[in-house]
C-alpha positions as CSV (number, residue, x, y, z in Angstrom):
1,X,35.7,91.8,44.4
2,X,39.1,90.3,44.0
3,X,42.2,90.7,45.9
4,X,43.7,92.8,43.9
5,X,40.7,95.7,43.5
6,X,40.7,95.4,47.0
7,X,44.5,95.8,48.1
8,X,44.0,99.1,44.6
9,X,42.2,101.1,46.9
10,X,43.5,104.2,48.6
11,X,44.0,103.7,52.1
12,X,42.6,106.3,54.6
13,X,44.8,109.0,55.8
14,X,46.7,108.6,59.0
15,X,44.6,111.3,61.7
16,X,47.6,113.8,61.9
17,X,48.9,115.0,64.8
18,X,51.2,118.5,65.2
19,X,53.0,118.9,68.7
20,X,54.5,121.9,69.1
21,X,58.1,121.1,70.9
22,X,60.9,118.8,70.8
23,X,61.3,118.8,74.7
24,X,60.8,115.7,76.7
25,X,57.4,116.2,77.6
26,X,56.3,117.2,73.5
27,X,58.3,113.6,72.9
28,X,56.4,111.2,76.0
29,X,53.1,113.2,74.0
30,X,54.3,112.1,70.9
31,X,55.3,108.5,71.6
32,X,51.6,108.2,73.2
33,X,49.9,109.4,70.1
34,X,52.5,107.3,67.4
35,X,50.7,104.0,69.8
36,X,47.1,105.7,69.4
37,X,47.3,105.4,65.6
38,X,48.4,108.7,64.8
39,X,50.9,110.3,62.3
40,X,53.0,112.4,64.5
41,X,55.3,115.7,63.7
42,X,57.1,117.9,65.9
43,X,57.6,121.1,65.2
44,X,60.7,122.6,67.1
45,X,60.7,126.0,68.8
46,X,63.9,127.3,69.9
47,X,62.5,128.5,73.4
48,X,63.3,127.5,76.4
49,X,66.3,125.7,74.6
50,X,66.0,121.9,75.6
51,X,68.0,120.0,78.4
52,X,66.7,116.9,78.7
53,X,67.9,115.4,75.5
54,X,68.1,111.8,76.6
55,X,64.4,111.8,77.1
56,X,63.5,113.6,74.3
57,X,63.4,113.5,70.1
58,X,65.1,117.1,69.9
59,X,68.5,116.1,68.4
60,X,67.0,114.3,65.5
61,X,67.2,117.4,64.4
62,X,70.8,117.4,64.1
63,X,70.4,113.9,62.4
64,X,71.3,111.9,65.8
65,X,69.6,108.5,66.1
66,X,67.1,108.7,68.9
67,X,64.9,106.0,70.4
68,X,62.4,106.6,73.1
69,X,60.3,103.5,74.7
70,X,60.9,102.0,71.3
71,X,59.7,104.3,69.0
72,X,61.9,106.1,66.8
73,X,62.3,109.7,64.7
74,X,63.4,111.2,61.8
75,X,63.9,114.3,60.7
76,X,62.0,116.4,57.5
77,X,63.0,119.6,56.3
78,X,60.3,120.1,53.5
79,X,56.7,119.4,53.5
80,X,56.8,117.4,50.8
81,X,59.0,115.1,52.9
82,X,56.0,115.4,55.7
83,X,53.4,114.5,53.6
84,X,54.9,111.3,52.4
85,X,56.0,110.4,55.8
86,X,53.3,110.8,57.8
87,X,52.5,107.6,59.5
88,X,55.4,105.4,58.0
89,X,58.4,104.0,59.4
90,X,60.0,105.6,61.4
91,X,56.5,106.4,62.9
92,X,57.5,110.3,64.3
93,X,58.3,113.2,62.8
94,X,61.1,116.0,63.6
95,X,61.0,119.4,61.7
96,X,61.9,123.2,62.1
97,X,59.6,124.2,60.5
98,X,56.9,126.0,61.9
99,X,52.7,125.6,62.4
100,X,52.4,127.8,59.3
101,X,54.1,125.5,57.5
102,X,52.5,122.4,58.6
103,X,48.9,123.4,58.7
104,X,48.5,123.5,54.8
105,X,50.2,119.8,54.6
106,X,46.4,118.9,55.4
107,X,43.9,119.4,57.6
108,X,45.3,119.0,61.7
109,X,43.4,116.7,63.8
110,X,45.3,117.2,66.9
111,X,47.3,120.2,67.7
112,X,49.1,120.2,71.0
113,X,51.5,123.1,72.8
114,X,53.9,121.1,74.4
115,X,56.5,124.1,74.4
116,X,56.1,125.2,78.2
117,X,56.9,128.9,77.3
118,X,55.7,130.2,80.7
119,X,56.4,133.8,80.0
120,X,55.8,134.1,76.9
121,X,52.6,135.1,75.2
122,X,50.2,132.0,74.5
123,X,48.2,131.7,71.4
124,X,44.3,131.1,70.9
125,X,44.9,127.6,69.2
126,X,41.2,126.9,68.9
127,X,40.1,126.0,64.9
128,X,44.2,125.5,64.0
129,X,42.9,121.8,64.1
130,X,39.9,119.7,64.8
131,X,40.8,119.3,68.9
132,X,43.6,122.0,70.7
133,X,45.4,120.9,73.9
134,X,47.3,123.6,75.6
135,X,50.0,122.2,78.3
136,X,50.9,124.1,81.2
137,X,50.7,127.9,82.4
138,X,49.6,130.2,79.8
139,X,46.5,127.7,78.8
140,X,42.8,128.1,79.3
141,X,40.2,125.4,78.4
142,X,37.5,126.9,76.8
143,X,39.7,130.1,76.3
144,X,43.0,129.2,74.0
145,X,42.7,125.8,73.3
146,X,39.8,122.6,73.6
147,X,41.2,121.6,77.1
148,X,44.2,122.8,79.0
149,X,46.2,120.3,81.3
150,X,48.0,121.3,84.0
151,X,51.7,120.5,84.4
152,X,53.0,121.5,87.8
153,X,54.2,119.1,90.2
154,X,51.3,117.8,92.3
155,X,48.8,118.6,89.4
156,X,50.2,117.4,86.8
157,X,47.7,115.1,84.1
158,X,44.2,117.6,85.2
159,X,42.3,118.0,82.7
160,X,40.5,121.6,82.5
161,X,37.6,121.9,79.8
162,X,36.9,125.8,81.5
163,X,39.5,127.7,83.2
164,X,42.7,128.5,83.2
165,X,46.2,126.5,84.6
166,X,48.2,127.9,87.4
167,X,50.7,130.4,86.8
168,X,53.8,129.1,87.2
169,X,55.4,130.0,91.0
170,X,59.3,128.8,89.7
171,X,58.6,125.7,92.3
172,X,60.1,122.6,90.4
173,X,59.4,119.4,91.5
174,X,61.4,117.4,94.5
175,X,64.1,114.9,92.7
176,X,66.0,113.4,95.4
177,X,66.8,116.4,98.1
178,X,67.4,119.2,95.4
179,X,64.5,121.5,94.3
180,X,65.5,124.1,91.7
181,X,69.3,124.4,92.8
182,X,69.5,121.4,90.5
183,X,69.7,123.8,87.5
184,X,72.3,126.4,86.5
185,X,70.7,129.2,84.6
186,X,72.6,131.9,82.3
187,X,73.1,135.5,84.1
188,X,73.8,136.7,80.1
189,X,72.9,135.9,77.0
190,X,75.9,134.0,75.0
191,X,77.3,131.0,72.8
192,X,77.2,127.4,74.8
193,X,79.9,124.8,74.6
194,X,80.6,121.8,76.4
195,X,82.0,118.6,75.6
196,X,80.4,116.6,78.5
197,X,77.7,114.0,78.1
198,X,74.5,113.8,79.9
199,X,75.1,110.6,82.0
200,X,78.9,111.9,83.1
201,X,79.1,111.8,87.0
202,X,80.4,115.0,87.8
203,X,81.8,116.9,91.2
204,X,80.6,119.9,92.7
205,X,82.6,122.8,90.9
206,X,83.4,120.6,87.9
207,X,83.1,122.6,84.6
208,X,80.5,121.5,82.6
209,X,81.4,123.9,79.9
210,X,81.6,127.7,79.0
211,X,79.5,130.5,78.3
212,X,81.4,132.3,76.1
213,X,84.8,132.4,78.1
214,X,83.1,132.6,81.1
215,X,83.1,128.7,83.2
216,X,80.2,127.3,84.1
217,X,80.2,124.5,86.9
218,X,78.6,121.9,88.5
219,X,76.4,122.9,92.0
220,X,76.8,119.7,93.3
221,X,77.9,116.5,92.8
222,X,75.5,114.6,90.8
223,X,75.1,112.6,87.2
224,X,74.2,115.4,84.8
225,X,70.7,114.7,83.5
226,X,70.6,117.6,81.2
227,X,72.5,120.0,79.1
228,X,71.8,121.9,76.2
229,X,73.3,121.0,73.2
230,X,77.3,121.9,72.0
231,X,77.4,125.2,69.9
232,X,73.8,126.4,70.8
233,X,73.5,130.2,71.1
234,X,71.2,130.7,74.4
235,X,69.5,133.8,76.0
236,X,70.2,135.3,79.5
237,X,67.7,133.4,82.3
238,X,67.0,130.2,80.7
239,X,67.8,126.8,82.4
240,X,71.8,125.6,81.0
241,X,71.9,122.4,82.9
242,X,70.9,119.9,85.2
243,X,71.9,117.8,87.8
244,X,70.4,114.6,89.4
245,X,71.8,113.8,93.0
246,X,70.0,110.5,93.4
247,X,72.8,108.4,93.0
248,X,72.2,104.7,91.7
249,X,69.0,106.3,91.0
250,X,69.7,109.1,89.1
251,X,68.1,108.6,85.8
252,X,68.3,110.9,82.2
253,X,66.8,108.2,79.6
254,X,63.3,107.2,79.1
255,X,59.9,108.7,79.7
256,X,59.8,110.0,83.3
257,X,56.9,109.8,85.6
258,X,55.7,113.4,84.8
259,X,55.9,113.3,81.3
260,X,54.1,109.9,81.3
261,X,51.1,111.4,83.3
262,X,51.1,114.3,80.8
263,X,50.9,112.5,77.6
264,X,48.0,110.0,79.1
265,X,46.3,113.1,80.1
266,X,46.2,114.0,76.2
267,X,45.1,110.6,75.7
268,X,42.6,110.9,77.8
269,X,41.6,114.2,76.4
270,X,41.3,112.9,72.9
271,X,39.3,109.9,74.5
272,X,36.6,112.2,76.3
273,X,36.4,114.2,72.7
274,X,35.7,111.1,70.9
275,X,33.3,109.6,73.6
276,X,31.3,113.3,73.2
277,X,31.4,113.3,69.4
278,X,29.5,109.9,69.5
279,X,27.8,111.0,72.5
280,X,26.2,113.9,70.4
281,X,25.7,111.0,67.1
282,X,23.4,108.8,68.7
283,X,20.4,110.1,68.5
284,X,20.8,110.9,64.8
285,X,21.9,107.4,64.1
286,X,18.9,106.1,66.0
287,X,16.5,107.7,64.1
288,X,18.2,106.7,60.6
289,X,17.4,102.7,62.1
């Protein structure tokens, strides 16, 4: 065969992978996939509105350039576009557009809920795609999804085939001496503004921006590590901001430690699936010798 009829043929499909979220921990996810071989999209949801921007792909969306551990984004609005990017440079995909949408694109190998909607009612993802993860409360291996993992602090990365994840107790984890005074939360629903950069060090009582006309302001002093975005219209008891009180090691870029043990966890999930699926194979290909 000559180089040429070789190089003709149609290369194989990238496996596609669908991660529901644009938050940080639906971004560490996606960046561990992208290095597994996979052609990644993210489909944004609107809630909980996303803080952590620094960490995450989420303002791609509002054509930003974003880099996380060295893997890049762009954002699709059609899936046309989707289709002919999946698994090209730049290697992860941002969209708006919804599971509907992307589930006729092809066939899902991976679907993962990376949303962490802990109120809100949690859909059976089981046959949306070849292998469901579910992260965090709301999640049920064997139940909802293939395998549940559970996010809370001091659990986060288990892998559940059966059962369900904890409910969520409104416990955040420790960072430095703060616990969930770190976060300001809206009393009403309203239009956000601020013109304040995650990474400003700001003083307890500094205004970090408005809620309508109504201030809001710092608890303590602290770098901000998260905000949502300028111009965002947000709902009444959903997380505005956040403050890190660590000092010289306050951090808002990167992967951080939790969302690295999550999106190993779906690694690791995907490695037990494939380790069964050839577990299950042997025998047959044993007797074909």
């Amino acid at each position: 065969m000559s180089h040429t009829e070789h190089s003709s043929r149609p290369r194989p499909p990238y496996p596609f992978a669908v991660i529901l979220g644009t938050n940080e921990i639906a971004s560490a996810v996606a960046v561990y996939l992208h290095r597994a071989g996979y052609g990644v999209v993210l489909s944004h949801d609107p809630m909980p509105p996303v803080i952590r921007r620094k960490m995450a792909f989420h303002d791609v969306l509002f054509d930003d350039a974003v880099s996380l551990a060295g893997v890049t984004a762009s954002r699709a609005e059609t899936s046309l576009e989707i289709r002919a990017g999946i698994g090209r440079a730049p290697a992860v995909i941002v969209t708006a557009l919804g599971l509907l949408d992307l589930i006729v694109i092809r066939s899902l190998d991976i679907l993962v809920d990376a949303r962490m909607q802990k109120y809100r009612p949690t859909p059976d993802l089981r046959r949306l795609a070849r292998f469901t993860v579910g992260l965090g409360p709301g999640f049920s291996g064997g139940g909802n999804c293939d395998i549940a993992i559970e996010t809370r602090p001091g659990k986060a990365g288990r892998l559940l085939r059966h059962g369900a994840t904890d409910a969520p107790d409104e416990m955040p984890r420790r960072l430095g001496n703060s616990f969930d005074n770190r976060f300001v939360r809206t009393e009403v629903a309203g239009r956000w503004h601020t013109a304040i950069e995650i990474g400003t060090r700001v003083f307890k009582d500094f205004t970090v921006g408005h809620l309508g006309n109504v201030p809001v302001r710092a608890p303590f002093d602290g770098f901000l590590r998260g905000v949502v975005r300028d111009g965002s219209e947000v709902p009444a008891g959903t997380k505005l901001l956040e403050i890190d009180p660590r000092g010289r090691r306050a951090s808002w870029t990167g992967i951080d430690s939790r969302a690295k043990i999550i999106a190993k966890a779906v690694t690791k999930a995907i490695a037990l699936r494939d380790a069964s699926i050839v577990e299950r194979a042997e025998p047959v290909l044993h007797l074909v010798k």
